[in-house]
C-alpha positions as CSV (number, residue, x, y, z in Angstrom):
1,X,-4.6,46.4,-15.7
2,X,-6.9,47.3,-12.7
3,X,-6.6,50.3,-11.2
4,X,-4.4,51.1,-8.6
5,X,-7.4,51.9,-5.7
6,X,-9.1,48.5,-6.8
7,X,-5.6,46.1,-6.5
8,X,-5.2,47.8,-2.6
9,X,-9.2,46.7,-1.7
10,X,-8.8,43.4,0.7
11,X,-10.6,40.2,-0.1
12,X,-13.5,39.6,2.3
13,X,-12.4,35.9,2.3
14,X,-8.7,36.7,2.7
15,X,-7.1,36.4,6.2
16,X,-6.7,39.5,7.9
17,X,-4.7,40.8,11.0
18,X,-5.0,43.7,13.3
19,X,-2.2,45.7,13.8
20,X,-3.5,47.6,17.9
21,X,-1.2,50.5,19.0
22,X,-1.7,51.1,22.6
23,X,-0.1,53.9,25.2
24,X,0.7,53.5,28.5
25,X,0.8,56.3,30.2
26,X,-0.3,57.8,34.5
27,X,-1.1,53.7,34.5
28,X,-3.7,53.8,32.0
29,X,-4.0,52.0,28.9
30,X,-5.4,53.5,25.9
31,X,-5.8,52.2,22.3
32,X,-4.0,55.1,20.0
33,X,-4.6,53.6,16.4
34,X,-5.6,50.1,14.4
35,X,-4.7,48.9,11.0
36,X,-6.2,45.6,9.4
37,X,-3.2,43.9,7.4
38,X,-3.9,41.5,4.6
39,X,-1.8,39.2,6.2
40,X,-2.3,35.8,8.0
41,X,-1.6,36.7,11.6
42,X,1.7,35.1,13.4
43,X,0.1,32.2,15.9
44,X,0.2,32.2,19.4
45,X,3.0,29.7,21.3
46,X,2.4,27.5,23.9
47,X,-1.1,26.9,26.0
48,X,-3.1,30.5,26.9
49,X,-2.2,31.6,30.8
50,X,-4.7,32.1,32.9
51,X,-5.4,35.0,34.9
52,X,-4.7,35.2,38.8
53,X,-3.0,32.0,38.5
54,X,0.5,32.7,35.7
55,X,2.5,35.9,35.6
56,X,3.3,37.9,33.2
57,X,1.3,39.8,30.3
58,X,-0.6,39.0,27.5
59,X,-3.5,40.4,25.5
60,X,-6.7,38.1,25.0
61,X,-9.4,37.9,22.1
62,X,-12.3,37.4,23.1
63,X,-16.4,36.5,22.4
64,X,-19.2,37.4,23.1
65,X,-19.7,35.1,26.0
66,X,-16.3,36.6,27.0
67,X,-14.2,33.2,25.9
68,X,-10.6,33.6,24.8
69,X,-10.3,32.9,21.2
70,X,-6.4,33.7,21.1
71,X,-3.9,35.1,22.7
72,X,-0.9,36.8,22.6
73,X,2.1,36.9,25.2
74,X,3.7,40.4,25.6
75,X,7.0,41.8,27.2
76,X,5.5,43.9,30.1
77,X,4.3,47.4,28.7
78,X,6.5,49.4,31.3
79,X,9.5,47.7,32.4
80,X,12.4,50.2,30.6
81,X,15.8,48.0,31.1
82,X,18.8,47.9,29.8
83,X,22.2,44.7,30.2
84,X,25.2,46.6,31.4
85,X,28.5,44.9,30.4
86,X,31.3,45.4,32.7
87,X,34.9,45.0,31.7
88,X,35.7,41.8,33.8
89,X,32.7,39.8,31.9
90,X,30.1,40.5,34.1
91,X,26.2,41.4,32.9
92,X,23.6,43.0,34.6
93,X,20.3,44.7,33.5
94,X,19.3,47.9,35.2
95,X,16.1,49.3,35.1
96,X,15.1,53.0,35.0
97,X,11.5,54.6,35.3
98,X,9.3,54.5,32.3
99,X,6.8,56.8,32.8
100,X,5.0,56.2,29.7
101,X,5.5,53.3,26.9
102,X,3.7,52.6,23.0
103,X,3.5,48.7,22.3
104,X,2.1,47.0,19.1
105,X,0.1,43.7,18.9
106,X,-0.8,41.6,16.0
107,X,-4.1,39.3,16.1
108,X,-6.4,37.9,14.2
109,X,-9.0,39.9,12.3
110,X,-12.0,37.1,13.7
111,X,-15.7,38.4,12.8
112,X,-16.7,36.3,16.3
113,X,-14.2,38.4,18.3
114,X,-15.8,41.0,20.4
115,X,-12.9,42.8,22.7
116,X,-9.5,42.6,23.4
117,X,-8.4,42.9,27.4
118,X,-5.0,43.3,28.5
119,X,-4.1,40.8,31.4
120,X,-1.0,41.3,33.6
121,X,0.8,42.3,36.9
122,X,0.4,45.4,37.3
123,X,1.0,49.1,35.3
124,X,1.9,50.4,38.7
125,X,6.2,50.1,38.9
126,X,5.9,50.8,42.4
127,X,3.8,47.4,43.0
128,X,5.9,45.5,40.3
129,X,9.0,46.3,42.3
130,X,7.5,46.2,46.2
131,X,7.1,42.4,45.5
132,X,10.6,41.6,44.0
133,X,11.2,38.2,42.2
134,X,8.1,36.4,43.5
135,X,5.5,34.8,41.2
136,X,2.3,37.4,40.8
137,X,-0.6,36.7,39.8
138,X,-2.6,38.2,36.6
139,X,-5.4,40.0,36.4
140,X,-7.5,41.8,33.8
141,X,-5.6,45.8,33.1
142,X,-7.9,46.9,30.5
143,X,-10.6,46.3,28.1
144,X,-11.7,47.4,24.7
145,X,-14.0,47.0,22.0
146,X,-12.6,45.4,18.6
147,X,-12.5,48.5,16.1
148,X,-14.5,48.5,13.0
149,X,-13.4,50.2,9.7
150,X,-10.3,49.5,8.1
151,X,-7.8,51.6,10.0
152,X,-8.0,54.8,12.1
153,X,-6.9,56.2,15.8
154,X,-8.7,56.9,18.6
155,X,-8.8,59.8,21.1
């Protein structure tokens, strides 16, 4: 029977994940902690947005030539909301201040990957709000470098 320490040790051929925990917080983004999971990683749906021209956020893989090897689409990393049900039937979500927010992503562990960026609106609530229900457009939030090592947090 192997041991215990030697039956937790990941293949090197076996797909991996990354498990990213990042805080948002005075409108800065900041990496808090990474796991690699011995676990295929969940794929990504529909075609990859691009920045200044689709809404929304998502975070991007990417190589060394700075090409997007996957992405992931995201619920926006400060938007606190709530639906309200009202007797007579009607919904409506209200949003309150989020000052500061913790979000997970899964992607894949590729050895060709090289940083992750976060691509969206805005972190400012202020700016999100100013421009109401109209389309805006993408643009790079933050960058990082992939982590090496098997899990660990940084400061």
């Amino acid at each position: 029977m192997p041991n215990s320490d030697q039956s937790r040790r990941l293949d090197p051929n076996q797909r991996r994940t990354l498990r990213l925990t990042f805080r948002v917080a005075d409108g800065a983004v900041h990496l808090v902690s990474y796991e690699r999971l011995p676990m295929i990683c969940p794929p990504s749906a529909g075609e990859a947005p691009q920045p200044r021209k689709n809404g929304g956020f998502w975070m991007e893989l990417r190589d060394g030539n700075n090409q997007v090897l996957f992405h992931r689409l995201i619920h926006s990393p400060l938007i606190g909301s709530v639906e309200v049900h009202s007797p007579d039937g009607k919904i409506e979500r209200k949003f309150g201040e989020v000052k500061e927010s913790i979000f997970e992503v899964l992607l894949p562990d590729n050895p060709a990957a090289e940083s992750i960026a976060l691509i969206g609106e805005s972190l400012d609530l202020s700016a999100l709000s100013a421009t109401g229900a109209q389309q805006r457009a993408s643009t790079e939030l933050a960058r990082f470098d992939i982590p090496r090592g098997e899990k660990g947090g940084m400061q």
